[in-house]
N, CA, C and O of each residue as an XYZ file, in Angstrom:
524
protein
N      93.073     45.290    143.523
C      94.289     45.877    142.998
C      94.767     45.015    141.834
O      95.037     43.814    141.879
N      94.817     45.714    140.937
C      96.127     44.964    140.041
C      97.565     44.559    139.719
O      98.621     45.179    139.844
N      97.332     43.522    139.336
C      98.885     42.887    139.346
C      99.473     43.514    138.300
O      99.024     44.038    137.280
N     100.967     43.307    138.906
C     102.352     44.334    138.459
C     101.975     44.202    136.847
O     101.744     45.167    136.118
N     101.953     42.177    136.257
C     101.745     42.172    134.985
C     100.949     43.606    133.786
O     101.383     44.247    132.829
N      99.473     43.556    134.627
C      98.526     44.049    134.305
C      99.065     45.953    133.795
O      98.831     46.318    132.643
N      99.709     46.876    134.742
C      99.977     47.643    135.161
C     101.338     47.957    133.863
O     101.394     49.022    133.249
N     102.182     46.982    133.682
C     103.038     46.954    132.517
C     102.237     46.924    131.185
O     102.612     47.760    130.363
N     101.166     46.089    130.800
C     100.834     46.123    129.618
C     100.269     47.495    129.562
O     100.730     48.176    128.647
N      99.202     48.182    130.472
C      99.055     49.616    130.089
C      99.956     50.356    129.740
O     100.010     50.902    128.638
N     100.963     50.490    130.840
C     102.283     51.033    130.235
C     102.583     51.199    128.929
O     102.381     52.205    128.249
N     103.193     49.920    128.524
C     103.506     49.639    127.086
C     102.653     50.077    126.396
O     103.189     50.669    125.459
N     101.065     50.135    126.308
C     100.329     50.521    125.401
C     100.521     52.026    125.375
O     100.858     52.566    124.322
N     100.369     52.572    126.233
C     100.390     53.771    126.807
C     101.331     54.961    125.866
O     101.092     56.082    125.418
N     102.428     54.094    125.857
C     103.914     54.767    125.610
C     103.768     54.606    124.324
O     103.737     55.589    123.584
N     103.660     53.407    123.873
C     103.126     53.091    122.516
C     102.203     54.330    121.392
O     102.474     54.751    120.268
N     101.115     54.592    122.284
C     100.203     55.279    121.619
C     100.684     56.899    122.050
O     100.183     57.783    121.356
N     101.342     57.198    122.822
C     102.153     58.761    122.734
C     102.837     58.871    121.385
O     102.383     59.486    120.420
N     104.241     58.051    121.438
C     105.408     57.795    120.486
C     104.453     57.962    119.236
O     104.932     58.766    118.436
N     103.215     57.421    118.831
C     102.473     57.353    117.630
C     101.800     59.190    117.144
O     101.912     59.787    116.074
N     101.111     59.632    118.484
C     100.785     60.769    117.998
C     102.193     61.813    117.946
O     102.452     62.421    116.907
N     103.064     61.944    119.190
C     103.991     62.265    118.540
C     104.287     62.508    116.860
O     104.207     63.530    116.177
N     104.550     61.531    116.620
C     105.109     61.079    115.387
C     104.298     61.782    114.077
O     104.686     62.458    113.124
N     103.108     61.330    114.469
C     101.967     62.488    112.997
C     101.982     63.585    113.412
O     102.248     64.396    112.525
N     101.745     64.201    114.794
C     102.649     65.949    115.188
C     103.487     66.548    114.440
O     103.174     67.599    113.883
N     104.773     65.955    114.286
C     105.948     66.165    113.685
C     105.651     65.642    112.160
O     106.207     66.416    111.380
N     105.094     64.790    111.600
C     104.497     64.741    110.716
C     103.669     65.636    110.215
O     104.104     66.121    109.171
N     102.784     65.988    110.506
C     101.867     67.374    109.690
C     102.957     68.625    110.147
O     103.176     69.288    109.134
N     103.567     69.068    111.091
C     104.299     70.347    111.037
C     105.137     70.285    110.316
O     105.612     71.413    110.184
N     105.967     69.108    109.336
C     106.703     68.448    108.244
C     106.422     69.106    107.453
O     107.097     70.102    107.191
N     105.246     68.759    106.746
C     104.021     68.971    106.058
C     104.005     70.330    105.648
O     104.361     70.811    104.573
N     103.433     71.007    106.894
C     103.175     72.152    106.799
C     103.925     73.093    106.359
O     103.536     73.949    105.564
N     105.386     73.003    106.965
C     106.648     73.604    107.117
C     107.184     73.563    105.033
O     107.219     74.574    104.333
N     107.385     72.685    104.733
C     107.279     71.918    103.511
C     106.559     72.903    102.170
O     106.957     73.266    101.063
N     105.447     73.061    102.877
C     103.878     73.624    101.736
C     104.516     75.061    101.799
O     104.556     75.712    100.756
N     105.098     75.678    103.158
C     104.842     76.974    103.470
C     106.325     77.688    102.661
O     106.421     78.666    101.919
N     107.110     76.961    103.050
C     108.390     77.163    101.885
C     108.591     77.648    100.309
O     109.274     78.408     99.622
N     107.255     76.437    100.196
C     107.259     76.435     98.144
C     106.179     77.594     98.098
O     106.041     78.153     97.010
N     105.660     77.875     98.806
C     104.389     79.025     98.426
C     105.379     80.575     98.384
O     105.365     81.513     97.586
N     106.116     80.340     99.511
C     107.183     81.531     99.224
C     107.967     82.073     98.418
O     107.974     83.262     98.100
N     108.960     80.880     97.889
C     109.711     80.474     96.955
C     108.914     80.603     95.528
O     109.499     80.918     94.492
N     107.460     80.312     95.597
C     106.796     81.199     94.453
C     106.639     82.413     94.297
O     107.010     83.067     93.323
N     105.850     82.954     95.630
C     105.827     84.029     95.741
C     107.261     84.953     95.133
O     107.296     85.460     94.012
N     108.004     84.999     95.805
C     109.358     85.478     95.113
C     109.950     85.158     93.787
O     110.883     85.837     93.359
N     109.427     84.097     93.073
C     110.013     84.245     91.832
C     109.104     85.129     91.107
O     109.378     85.983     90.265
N     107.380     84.588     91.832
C     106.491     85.861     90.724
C     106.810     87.510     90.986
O     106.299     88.403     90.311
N     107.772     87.730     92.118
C     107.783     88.727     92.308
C     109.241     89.394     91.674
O     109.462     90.605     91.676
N     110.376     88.153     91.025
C     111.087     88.803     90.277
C     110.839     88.654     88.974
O     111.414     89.322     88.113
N     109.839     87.639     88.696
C     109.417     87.752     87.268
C     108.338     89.243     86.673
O     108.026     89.486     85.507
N     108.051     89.855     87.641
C     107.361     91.099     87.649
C     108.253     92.289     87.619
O     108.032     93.234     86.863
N     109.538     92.233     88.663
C     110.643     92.969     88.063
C     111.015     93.009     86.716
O     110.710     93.943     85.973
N     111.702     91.970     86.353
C     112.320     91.484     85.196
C     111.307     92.087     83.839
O     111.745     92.599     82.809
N     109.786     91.846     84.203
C     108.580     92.203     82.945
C     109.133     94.252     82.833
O     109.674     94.907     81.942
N     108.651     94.586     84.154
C     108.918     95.927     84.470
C     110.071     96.830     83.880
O     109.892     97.907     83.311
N     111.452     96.125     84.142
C     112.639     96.893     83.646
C     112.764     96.758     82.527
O     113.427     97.509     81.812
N     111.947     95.450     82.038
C     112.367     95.322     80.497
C     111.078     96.448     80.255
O     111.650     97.458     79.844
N     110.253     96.604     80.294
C     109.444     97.514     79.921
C     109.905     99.144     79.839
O     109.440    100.012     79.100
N     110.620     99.222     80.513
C     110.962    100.407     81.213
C     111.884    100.768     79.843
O     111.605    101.843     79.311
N     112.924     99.988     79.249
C     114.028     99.973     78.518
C     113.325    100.046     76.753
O     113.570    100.727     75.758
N     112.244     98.803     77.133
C     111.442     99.367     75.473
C     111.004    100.729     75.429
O     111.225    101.495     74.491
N     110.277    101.052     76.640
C     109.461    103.193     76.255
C     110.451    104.013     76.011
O     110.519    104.985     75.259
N     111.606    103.283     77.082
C     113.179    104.906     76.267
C     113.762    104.420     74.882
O     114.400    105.208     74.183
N     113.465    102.679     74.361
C     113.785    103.000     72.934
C     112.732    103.440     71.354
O     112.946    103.727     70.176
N     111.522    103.251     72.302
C     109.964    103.503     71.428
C     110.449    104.807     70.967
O     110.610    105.145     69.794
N     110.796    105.928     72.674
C     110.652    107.422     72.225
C     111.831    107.556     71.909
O     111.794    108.598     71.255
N     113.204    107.109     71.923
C     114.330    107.352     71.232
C     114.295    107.358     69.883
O     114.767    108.294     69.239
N     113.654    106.171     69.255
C     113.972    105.791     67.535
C     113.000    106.301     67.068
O     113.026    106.567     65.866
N     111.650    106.654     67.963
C     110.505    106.806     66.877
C     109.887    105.299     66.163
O     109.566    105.301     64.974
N     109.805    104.492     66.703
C     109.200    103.234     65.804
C     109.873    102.006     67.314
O     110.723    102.080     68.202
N     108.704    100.842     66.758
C     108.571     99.767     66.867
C     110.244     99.248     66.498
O     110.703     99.722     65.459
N     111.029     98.433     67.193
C     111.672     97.752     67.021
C     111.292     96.285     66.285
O     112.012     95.745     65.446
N     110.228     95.844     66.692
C     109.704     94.806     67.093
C     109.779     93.852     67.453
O     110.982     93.913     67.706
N     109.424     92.583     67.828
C     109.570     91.654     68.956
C     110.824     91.526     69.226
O     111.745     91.569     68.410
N     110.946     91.262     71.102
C     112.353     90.821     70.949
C     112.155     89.921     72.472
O     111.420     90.117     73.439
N     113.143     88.902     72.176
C     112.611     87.714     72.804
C     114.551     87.907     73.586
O     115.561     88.332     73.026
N     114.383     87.450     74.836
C     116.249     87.283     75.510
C     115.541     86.808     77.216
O     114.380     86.500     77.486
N     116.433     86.879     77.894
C     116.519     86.445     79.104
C     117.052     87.785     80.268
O     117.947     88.581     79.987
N     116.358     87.791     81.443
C     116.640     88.809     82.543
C     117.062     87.905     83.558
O     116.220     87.007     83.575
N     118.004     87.669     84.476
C     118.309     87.051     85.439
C     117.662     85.628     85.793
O     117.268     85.125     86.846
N     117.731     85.110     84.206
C     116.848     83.342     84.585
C     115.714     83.446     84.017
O     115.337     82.388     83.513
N     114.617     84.823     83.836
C     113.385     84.549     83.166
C     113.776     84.926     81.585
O     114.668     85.563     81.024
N     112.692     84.229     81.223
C     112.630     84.399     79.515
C     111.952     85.837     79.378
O     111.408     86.458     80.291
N     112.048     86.103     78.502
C     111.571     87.727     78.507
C     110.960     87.733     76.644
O     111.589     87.464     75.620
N     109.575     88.141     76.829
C     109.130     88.271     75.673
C     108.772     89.782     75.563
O     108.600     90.571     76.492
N     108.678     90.070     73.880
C     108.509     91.967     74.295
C     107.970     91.789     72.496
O     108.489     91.461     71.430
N     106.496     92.278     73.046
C     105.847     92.539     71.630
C     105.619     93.902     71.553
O     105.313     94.485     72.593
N     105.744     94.751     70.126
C     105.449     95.970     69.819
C     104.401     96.277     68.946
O     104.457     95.727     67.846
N     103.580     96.927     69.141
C     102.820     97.468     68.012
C     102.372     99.068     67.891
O     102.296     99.953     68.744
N     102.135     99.054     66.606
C     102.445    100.538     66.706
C     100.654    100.746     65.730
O     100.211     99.947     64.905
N      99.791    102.416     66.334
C      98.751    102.783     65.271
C      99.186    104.174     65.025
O      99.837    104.989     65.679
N      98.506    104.175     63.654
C      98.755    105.461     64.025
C      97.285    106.544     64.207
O      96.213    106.125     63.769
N      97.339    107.569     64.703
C      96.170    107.816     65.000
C      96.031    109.777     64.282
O      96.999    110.537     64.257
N      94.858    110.089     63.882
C      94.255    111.305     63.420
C      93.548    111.866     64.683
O      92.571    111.375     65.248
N      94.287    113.082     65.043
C      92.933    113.950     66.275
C      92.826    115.222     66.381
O      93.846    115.671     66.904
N      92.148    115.940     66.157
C      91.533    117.114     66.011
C      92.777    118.073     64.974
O      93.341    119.113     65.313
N      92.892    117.526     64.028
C      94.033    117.816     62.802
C      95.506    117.651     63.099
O      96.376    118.121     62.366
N      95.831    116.753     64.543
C      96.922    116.377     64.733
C      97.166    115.096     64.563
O      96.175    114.372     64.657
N      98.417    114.466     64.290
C      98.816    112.893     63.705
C      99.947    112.974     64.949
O     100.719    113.781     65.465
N      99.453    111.404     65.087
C     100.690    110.718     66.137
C     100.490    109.368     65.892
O      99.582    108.757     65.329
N     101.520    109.029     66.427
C     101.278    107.165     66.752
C     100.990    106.706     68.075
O     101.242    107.322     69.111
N     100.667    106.039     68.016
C     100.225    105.196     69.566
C     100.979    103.802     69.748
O     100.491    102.800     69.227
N     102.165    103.726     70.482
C     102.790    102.368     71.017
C     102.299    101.403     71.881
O     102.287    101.801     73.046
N     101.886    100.269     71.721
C     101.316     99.325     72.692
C     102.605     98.111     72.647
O     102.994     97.365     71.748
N     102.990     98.297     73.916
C     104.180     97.334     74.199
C     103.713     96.285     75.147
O     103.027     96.735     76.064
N     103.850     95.407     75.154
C     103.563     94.068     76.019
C     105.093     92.894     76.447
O     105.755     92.268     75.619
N     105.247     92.906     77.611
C     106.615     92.368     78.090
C     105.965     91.389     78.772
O     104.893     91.641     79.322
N     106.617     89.954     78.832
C     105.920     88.982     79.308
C     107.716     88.255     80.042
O     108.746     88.196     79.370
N     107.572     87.767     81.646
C     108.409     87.193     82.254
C     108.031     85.790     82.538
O     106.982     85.502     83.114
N     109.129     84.685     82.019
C     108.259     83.418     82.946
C     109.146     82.520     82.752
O     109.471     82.104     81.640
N     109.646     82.117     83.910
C     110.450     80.792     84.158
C     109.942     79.577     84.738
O     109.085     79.905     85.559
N     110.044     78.575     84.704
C     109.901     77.178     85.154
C     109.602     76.479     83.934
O     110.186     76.789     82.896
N     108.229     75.016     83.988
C     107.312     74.712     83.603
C     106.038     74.124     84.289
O     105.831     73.695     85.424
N     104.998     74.315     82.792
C     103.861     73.267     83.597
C     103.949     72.140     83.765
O     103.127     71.626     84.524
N     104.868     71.383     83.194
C     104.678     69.714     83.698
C     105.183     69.996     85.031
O     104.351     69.722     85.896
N     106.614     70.598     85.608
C     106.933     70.754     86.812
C     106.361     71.305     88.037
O     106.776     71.163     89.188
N     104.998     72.180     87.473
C     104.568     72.876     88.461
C     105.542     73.773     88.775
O     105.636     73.933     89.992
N     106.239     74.366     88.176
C     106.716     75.494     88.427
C     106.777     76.579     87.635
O     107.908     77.064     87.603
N     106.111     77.041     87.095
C     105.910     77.732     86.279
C     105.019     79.358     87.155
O     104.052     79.609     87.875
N     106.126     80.043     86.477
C     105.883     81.544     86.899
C     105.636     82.608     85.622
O     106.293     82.320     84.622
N     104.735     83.861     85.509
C     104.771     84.164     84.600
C     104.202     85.499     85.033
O     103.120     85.625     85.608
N     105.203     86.700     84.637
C     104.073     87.899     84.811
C     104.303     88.489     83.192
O     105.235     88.168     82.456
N     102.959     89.631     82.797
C     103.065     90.270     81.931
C     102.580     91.662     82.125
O     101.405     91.709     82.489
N     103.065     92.596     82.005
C     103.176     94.140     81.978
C     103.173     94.858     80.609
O     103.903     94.644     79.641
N     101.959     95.959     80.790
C     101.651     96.303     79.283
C     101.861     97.751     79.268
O     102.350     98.232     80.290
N     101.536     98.659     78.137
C     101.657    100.491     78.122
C     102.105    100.279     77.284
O     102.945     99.611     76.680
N     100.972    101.412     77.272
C     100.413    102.722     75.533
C     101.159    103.772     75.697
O     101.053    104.487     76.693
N     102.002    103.991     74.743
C     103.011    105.472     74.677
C     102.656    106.058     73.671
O     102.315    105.307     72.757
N     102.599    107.132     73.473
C     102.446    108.244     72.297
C     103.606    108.654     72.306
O     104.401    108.563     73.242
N     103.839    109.296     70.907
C     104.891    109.981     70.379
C     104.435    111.837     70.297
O     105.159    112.591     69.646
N     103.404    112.278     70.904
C     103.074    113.354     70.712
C     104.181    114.424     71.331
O     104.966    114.189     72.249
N     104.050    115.538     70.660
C     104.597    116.668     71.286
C     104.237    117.536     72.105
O     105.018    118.425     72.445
């Protein structure tokens, strides 16, 4: 049999080496918990920076077919993202009919790359002016 001494130092080790895994347990679910947050928190900004590309898109085709022409570029902000909006315009000959062809490109993106945060969507469409 072993003495009481003997019986304490396991102990102590014992308790010792729980308290330790414990500890990296709660450590990697830290971790984890941590990673799973910012992946979201991306997720959702790329998903209002895709709004933001969208409505602004939406607002250039009703002024393409309102004015008849290219505004052209126009650069502002939607709820925090930067908002870029390029226009170009062809015009096109087809089977003895003339039209133009609008190619609009809207680009959303907030953060940066040094920060690693950087989000960015871009949304495009070809409009005709035909009748």
């Amino acid at each position: 049999m072993k003495s009481r001494k003997q019986q304490q130092g396991v102990a102590l080790f014992t308790a010792i080496f729980l308290i330790v895994v414990i500890a990296a347990v709660a450590a990697a679910f830290a971790l984890t918990t941590t990673t799973q947050q910012r992946a979201s928190a991306r997720a959702l900004d790329a998903e209002g920076a895709y709004a933001a590309a969208n409505g602004r898109l939406d607002i250039a085709i009703a002024q393409v077919l309102a004015t008849g022409g290219c505004a052209g570029a126009d650069d502002g902000d939607i709820h925090g993202y930067r908002i870029s909006l390029d226009c170009s315009e062809a015009a096109v000959t087809e089977g003895g009919d003339s039209y133009t062809i609008y190619t609009l490109r809207v680009t959303a993106a907030r953060g940066s790359r040094s920060s690693d945060t950087l989000v960015r969507r871009t949304v495009q469409a070809q409009v005709a002016d035909a009748q």
